[in-house]
Structures are given as structure tokens and as C-alpha cells.
C-alpha positions as CSV (number, residue, x, y, z in Angstrom):
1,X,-6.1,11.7,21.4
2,X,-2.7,13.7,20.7
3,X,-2.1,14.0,17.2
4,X,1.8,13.7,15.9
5,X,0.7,15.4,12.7
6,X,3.9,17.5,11.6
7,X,5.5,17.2,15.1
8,X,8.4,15.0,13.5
9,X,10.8,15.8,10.8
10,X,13.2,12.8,8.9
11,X,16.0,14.6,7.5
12,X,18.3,12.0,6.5
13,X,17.8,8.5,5.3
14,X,19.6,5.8,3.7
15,X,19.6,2.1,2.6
16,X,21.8,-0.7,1.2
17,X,21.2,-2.6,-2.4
18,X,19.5,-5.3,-0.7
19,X,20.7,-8.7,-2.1
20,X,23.0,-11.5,-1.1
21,X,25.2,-9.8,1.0
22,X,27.2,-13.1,1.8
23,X,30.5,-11.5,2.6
24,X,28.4,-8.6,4.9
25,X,27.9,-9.1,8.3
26,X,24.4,-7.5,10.1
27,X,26.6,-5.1,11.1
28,X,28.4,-4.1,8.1
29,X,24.9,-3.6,6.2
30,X,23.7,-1.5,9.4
31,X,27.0,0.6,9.2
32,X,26.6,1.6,5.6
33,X,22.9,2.1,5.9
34,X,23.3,4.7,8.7
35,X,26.2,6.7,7.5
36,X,24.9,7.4,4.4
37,X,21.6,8.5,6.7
38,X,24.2,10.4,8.6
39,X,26.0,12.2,5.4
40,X,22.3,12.8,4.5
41,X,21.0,14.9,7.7
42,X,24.9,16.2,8.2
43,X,25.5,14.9,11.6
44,X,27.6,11.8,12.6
45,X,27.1,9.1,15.3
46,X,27.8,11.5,18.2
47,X,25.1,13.7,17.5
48,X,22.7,10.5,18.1
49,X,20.6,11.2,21.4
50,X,18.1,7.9,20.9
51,X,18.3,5.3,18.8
52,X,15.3,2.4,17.9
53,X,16.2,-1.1,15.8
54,X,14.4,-3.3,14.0
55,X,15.4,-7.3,13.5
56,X,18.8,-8.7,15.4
57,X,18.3,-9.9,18.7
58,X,19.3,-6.7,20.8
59,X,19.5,-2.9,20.6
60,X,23.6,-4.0,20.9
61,X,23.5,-5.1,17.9
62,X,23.4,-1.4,16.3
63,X,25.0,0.0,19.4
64,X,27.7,-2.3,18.3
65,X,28.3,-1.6,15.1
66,X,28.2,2.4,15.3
67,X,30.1,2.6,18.7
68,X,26.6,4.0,20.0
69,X,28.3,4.5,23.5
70,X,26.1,4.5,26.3
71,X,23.7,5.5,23.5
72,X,19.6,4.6,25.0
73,X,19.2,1.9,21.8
74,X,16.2,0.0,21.5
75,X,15.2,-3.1,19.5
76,X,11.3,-3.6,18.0
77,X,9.9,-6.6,16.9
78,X,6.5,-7.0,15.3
79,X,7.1,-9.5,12.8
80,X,6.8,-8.2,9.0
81,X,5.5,-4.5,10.1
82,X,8.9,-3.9,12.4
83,X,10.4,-1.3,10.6
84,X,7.3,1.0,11.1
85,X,6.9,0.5,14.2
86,X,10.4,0.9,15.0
87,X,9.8,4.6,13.3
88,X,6.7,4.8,14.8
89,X,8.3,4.5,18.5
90,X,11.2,7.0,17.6
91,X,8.5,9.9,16.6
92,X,7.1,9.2,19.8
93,X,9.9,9.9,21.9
94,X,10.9,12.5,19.5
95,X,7.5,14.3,19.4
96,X,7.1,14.3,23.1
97,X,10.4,16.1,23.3
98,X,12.7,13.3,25.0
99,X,14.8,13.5,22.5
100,X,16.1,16.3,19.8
101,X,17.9,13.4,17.4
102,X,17.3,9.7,16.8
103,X,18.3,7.5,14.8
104,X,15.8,4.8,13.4
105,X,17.7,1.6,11.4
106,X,16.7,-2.1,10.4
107,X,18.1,-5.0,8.9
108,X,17.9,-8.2,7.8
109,X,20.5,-10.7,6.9
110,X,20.0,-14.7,5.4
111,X,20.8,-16.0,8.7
112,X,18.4,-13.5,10.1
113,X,15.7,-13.8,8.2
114,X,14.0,-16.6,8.5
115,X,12.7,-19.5,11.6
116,X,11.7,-22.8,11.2
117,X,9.6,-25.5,12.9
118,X,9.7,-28.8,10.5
119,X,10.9,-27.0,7.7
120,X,8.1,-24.8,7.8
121,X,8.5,-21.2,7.9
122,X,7.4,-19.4,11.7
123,X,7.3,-16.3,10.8
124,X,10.0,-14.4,11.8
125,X,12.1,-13.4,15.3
126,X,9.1,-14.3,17.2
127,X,9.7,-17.9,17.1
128,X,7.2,-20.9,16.5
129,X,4.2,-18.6,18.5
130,X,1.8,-20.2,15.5
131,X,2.9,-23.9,16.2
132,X,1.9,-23.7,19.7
133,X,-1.5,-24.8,21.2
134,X,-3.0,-21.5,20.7
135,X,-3.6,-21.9,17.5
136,X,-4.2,-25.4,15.4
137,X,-3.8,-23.2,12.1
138,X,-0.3,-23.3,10.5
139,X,1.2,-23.7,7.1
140,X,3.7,-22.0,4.9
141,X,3.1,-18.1,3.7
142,X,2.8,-19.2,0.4
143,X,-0.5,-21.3,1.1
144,X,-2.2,-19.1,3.4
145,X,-2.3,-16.1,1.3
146,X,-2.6,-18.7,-1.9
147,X,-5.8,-20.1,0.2
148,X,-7.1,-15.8,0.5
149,X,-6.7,-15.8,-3.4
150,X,-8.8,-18.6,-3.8
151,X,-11.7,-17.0,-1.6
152,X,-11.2,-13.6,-3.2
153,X,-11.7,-14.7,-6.6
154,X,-14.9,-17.3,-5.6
155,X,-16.3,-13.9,-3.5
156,X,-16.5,-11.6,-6.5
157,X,-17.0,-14.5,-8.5
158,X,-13.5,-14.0,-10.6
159,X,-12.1,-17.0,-13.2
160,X,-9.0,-17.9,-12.5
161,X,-7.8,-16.2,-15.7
162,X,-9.4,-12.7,-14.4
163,X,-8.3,-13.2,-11.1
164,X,-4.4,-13.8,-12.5
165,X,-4.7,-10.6,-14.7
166,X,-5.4,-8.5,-11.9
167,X,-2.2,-10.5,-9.9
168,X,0.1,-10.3,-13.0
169,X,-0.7,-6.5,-13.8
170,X,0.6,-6.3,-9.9
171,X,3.7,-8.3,-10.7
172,X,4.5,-7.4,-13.9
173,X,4.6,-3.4,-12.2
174,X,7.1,-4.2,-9.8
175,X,9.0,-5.6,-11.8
176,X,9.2,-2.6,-13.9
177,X,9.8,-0.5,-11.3
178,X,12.6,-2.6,-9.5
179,X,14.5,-2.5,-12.6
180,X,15.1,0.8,-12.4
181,X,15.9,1.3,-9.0
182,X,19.9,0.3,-8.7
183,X,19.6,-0.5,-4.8
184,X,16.9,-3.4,-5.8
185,X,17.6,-7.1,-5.6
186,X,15.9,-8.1,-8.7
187,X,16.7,-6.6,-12.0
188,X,14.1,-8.9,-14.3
189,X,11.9,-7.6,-16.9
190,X,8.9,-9.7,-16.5
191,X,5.8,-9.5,-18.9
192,X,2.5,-11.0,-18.5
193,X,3.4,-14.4,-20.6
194,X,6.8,-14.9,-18.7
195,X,4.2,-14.2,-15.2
196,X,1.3,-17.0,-16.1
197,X,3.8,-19.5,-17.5
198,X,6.2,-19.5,-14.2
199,X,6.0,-22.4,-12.0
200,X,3.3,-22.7,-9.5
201,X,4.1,-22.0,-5.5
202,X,0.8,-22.9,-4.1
203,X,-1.5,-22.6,-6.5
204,X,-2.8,-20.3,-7.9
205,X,0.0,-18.3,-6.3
206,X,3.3,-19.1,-9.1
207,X,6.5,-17.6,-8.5
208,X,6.3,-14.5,-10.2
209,X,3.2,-14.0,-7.2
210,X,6.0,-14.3,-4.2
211,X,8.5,-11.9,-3.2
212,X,11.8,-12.0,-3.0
213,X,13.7,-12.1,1.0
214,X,17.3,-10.9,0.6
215,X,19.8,-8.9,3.3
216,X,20.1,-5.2,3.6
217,X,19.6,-2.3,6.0
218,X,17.9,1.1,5.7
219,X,17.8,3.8,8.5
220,X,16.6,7.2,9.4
221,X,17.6,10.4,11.2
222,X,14.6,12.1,12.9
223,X,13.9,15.1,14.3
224,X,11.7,17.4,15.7
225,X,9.5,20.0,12.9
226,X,10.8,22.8,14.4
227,X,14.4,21.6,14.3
228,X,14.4,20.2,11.1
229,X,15.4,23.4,9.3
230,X,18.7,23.4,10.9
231,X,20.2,20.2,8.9
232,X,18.3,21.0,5.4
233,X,15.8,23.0,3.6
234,X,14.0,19.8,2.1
235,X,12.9,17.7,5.1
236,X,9.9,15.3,4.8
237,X,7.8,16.0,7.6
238,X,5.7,12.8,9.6
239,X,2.0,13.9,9.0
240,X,0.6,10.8,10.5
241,X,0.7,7.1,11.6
242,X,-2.0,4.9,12.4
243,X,-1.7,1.5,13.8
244,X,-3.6,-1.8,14.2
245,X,-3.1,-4.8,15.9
246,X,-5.3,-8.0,15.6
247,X,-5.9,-10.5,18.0
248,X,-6.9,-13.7,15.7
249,X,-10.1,-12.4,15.0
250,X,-10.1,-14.0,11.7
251,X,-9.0,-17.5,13.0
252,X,-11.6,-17.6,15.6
253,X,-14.8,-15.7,14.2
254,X,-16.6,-17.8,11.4
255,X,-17.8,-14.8,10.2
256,X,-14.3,-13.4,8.6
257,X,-15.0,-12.8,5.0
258,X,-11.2,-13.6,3.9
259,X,-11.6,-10.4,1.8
260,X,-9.9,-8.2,3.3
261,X,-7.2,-7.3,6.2
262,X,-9.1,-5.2,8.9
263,X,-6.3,-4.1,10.4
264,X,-5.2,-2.7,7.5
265,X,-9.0,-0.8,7.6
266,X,-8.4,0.9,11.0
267,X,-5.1,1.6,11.3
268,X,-6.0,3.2,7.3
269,X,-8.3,5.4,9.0
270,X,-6.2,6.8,11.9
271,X,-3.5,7.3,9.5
272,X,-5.9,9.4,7.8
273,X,-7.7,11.4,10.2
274,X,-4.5,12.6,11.5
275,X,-3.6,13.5,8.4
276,X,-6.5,15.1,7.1
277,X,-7.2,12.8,4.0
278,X,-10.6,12.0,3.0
279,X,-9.9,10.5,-0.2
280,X,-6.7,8.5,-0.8
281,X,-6.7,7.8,-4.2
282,X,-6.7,11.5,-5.3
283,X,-4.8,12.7,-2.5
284,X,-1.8,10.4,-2.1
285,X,0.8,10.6,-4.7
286,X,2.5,7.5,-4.2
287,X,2.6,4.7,-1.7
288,X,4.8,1.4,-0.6
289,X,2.9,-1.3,0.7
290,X,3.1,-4.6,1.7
291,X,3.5,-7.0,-1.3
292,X,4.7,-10.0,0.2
293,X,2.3,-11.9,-2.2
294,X,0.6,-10.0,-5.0
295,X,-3.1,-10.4,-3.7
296,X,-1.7,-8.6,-0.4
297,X,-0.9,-6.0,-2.1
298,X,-4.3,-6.4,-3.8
299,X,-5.9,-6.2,-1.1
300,X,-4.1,-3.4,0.5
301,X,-5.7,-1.2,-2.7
302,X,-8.8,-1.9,-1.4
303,X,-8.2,-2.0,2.4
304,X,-6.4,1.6,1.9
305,X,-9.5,3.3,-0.5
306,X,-7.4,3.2,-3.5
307,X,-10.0,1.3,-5.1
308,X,-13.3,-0.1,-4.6
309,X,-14.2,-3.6,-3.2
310,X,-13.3,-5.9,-5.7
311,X,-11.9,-3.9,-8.0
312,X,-8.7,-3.9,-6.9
313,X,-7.3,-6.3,-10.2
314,X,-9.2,-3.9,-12.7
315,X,-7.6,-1.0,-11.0
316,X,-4.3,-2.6,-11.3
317,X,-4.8,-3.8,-14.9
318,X,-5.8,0.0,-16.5
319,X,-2.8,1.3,-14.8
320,X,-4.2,3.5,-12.1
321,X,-1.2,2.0,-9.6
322,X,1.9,2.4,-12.3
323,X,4.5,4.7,-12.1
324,X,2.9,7.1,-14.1
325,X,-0.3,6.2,-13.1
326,X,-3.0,8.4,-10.8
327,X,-1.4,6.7,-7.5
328,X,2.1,5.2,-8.2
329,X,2.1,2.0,-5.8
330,X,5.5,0.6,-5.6
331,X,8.1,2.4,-7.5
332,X,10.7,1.4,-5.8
333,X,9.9,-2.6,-6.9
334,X,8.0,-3.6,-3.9
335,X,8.7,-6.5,-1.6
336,X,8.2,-8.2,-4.9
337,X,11.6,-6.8,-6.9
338,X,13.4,-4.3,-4.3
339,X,13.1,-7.4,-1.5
340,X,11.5,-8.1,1.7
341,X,13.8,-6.8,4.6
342,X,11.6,-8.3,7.5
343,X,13.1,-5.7,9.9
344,X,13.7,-2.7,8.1
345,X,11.0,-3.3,5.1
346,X,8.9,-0.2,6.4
347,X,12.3,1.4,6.7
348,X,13.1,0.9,3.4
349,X,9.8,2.0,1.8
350,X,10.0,5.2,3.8
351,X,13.3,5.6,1.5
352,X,11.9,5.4,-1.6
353,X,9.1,8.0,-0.3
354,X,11.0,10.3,1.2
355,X,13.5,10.0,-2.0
356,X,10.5,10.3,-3.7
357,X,9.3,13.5,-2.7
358,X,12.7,15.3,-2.7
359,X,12.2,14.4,-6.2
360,X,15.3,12.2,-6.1
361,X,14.6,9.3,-7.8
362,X,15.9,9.8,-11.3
363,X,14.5,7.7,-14.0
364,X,11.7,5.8,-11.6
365,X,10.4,9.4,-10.5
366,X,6.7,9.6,-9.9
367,X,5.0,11.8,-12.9
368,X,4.3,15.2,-11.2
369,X,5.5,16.9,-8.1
370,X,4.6,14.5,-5.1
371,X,3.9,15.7,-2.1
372,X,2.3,13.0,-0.1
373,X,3.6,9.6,0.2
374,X,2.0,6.6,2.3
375,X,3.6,3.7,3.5
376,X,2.3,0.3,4.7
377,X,3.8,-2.6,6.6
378,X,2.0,-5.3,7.7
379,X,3.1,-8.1,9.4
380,X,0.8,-11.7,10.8
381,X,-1.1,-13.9,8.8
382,X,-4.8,-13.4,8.0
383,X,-7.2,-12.8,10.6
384,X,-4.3,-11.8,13.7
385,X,-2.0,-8.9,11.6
386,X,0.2,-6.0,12.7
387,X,-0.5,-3.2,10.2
388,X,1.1,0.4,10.8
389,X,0.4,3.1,8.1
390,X,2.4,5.9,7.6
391,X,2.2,9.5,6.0
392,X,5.0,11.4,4.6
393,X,4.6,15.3,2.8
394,X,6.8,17.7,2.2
395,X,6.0,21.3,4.0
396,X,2.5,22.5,3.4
């Protein structure tokens, strides 16, 4: 199988505060995420060969907004893990030399965000697919991951109070993080008595477990490697991408331990093998991953080889994941404080990476000088996901 280790460059990026952008169009958020991309790489919309986006309903929507004229413009959907696969199309095209320059942008807006069937949240863009007779599971988020809690904890035989540690260590993190990252939507300090006293969501899932789903944009300008030097000396280079799709294998096989995410195990493991890691936890400097609901994320530690099985909340609770911890997970805030942007979430966690390791992130820098960064975006419910993992360095 080709490889598209170090074949792709990003040298430019940039991303709204997400929040409640009420007097902000889609395209107003989109504009102002992609010309600060463009002030970053030192281009401007002309210089645009390709472009990919996620969320909206058509690629017109950034053609639009940039006066992408005549511009090839593309729109992805794959529910929650869009904006990585939106990046994962561009370095495709980009690596196999169709294009010099693309632009990769997502976004999400309130009236964008979110489709209902009975008051009951479907998902995303994709429309009511788990409502239809394929499938005769369907409920809110909240209580299908709050249901995975429950079997995690009765699996490795957790209490509820040592299964909430492990959560609130997650939660209270984020929160630390996202406040001191100005483009987050949350600024709350949250410690672990504010965490177990919030109301319950679907128990044993409470607010402080839930993230938050504001509007904002990010976007990227890619490149080829061997371009890359031409627009700046500190490019992040694409050293791999793995991806995995389910196909309700958890729904349908009795046999699903409701543990763990397996796409989150394979597409892990190509990630890695194209980029040469053998063990994560030591070789990975920091890492954005999917924390719609705190056990997610808990389960990502595991799913990813950050930690061992079931010792993901332990992990989490001696400070192995915080900012100044072994494997920083999350500076930026997470889903959980910085805001789920449906669309461009992956995009948006590839920002705080790529920040990251240009060693631009001020007073929520990583301890150390990263220079390998891992994101995760995974999109589904249990047991049918989308999961796309990838690896960002700096030059070796």
C-alpha cells in the first residue's frame, strides 16, 4: 500500500473562537478562518488550485464565500470525523501530484449543527439514517455513550465513585486547558466537587461529562513536502493517516464487548505503521481526540495505546494526559471546553497541533519541544464509527 508519510506539507492554518456566533453567517466564520490560513502560508485565494469542505450542504458554500472561481471545491461528510477526512482527501490529491495548493476548511453554525427526528438528535448532515428500518437502535448521544459507561465500569468491575474519578480527572483537564486557550468557547474553571455535584444528563453521564456544540470554522493550506519550504521555514509535515470505517458490527454481533471502539484500534494502527510508531505513549507529544463524552475520550486512551485496558481513569487521574503531563491530551480544551465543530472538529484539533509544534501556544504550551502530534476524530455511535487518525511532526 502507498504510504503518504511526509509527502504532504500544511503551512498555514487558522480557526475562529468558536462560540455563539449569532450575528455570523457560515460564511463569515469560513471567511475569517481561511484568511488568517491564508496570511499564515502567505498566499491569498487565487493561489488556491483545489479546495475540500467539511459541513454546509455544498462545496458552493466555501466557493461562495471566498469567490473560489471556477475553483474544483469539494464537500465531505462523515458525520463527527468530517474534518479529517476532509484533510485526509486533500493530501490525497495533493500527494499524488494533482494539485500544488489546496485549501482544506470546515464549519459549523447553530442552524448547522444539529438534525432531528422527534426531538431526538440524528446525528448530524446525514439525516435520520439511524431512525430508518435498518437499525431498531436509536436514542439520544447522551444515553448511548452513558449506556458504554455503565458496561465499562461493570467490565473492570469499577464503583461508580471510581469510575467518576477517572471521568472527572478527564473533565476537570479540559477545562483547564480551554481556559487558557482565547479561541475556546468555554472559559470555566471546573474542579472535581463542582464536576460530581453538576446535574445528571443520562446517568451516570452529568453535564460537566458532555461537550459543548457551538459555531466556528478552522481551515488549512496544504502543500506538497517538497514545496513546502517555499512559503516558511516551520511547516508541519503529514507523517501519516489511518482510517476506519465500521459497518454496525457492534449492533449486530452479540459478541461486542462495549469496551472499546475498534475502529479506533485499526485505523490507530495504520496511522502508526505509516508513521513508524511502536509505542504511542512515549512517542507522541500531544494529541486531540474525540471527547464528545468524557468516557470517549477514555476510551480513546486505551483504543490509541496511551494506556492499558482499563486503566485509562487511573492514567487520567495521576496526570499522565495533562498539559504537562508524559502525553498532553487535549490542550487546546477538547470538544469538552474549545467546542465540538461537527465539520471542522478534526480541523480544528489539527490547529492546536500544528500551533503546538511551532511552539505557538503561549501559556497552554506543551512542556518540552513537541514534535509529534496525533489527532483523532471519530464520528457514529458505538459499534458502526468513522474514526480517522492523524500524525503531525515537524521535519525529522
Amino acid at each position: 500500500m502507498e504510504s503518504l508519510r511526509d509527502k504532504v506539507a500544511i503551512v498555514g492554518m487558522g480557526c475562529t473562537k468558536y462560540g455563539d456566533h449569532y450575528d455570523k453567517t457560515g460564511e463569515d466564520l469560513l471567511v475569517e478562518a481561511c484568511f488568517e490560513a491564508f496570511e499564515d502560508a502567505g498566499i491569498d485565494q487565487h493561489d488556491i488550485q483545489a479546495a475540500w469542505l467539511g459541513g454546509g450542504i455544498t462545496g458552493q458554500n466555501l466557493s461562495h464565500a471566498l469567490k473560489l472561481d471556477f475553483v474544483p471545491t469539494t464537500r465531505v461528510e462523515n458525520w463527527c470525523a468530517t474534518g479529517s477526512d476532509t484533510l485526509r482527501n486533500a493530501a490525497l490529491a495533493v500527494a499524488g501530484g494533482f494539485y500544488d495548493v489546496a485549501l482544506v476548511a470546515g464549519f459549523v453554525t447553530k442552524p448547522d449543527g444539529h438534525r432531528h427526528a422527534n426531538g431526538i438528535y440524528g446525528g448530524g448532515p446525514s439525516g435520520n439514517w439511524f431512525f430508518g428500518e435498518e437499525t431498531s437502535f436509536a436514542g439520544p448521544p447522551a444515553g448511548t455513550f452513558a449506556t458504554f459507561a455503565t458496561r465499562y465500569a461493570h467490565h473492570y468491575e469499577l464503583t461508580y465513585d471510581q469510575l467518576k474519578e477517572g471521568l472527572g480527572a478527564i473533565a476537570v483537564k479540559n477545562y483547564a486547558n480551554g481556559l487558557l486557550n482565547p479561541k475556546a468557547a468555554l472559559h470555566r474553571k471546573v474542579d472535581m466537587k463542582a464536576y460530581l455535584e453538576a446535574p445528571m444528563i443520562s446517568w451516570p453521564l452529568g453535564l460537566h461529562d458532555c461537550c459543548v456544540m457551538p459555531s466556528g470554522a478552522a481551515a488549512a493550506i496544504i502543500t506538497r513536502a517538497d514545496l513546502a519550504p517555499k512559503f516558511r521555514d516551520d511547516y508541519i509535515l503529514v507523517r501519516g493517516i489511518g482510517m476506519s470505517v465500521g459497518t454496525k458490527q457492534g449492533r449486530l454481533d452479540p459478541d461486542y464487548d462495549w469496551v472499546h471502539f475498534e475502529e479506533n484500534v485499526i485505523a490507530g494502527k495504520t496511522a502508526y505503521a505509516m508513521g513508524g510508531i511502536s509505542d504511542p505513549l512515549k512517542e507522541i507529544d500531544l494529541a486531540c481526540v474525540h471527547d464528545a463524552f468524557t468516557v470517549v475520550e477514555l476510551a480513546a486512551y486505551e483504543d490509541l495505546g496511551f494506556a492499558p485496558r482499563g486503566e485509562g481513569g487511573d492514567y487520567a487521574k495521576a496526570g499522565v494526559f495533562n498539559r504537562d503531563g508524559e502525553l498532553s491530551v487535549n490542550p487546546n480544551g477538547g470538544l469538552k471546553s474549545f467546542g465540538h465543530g461537527v465539520g471542522s472538529s478534526g480541523i480544528h484539533k489539527a490547529y492546536e497541533v500544528y500551533k503546538q509544534l511551532q511552539g505557538k501556544c503561549g501559556e497552554r504550551q506543551v512542556k518540552g519541544t513537541p514534535t509529534l502530534g496525533l489527532t483523532h476524530d471519530q464520528g457514529g455511535y458505538p459499534g458502526t464509527y468513522t474514526t480517522v487518525i492523524t500524525l503531525l511532526s515537524t521535519r525529522d
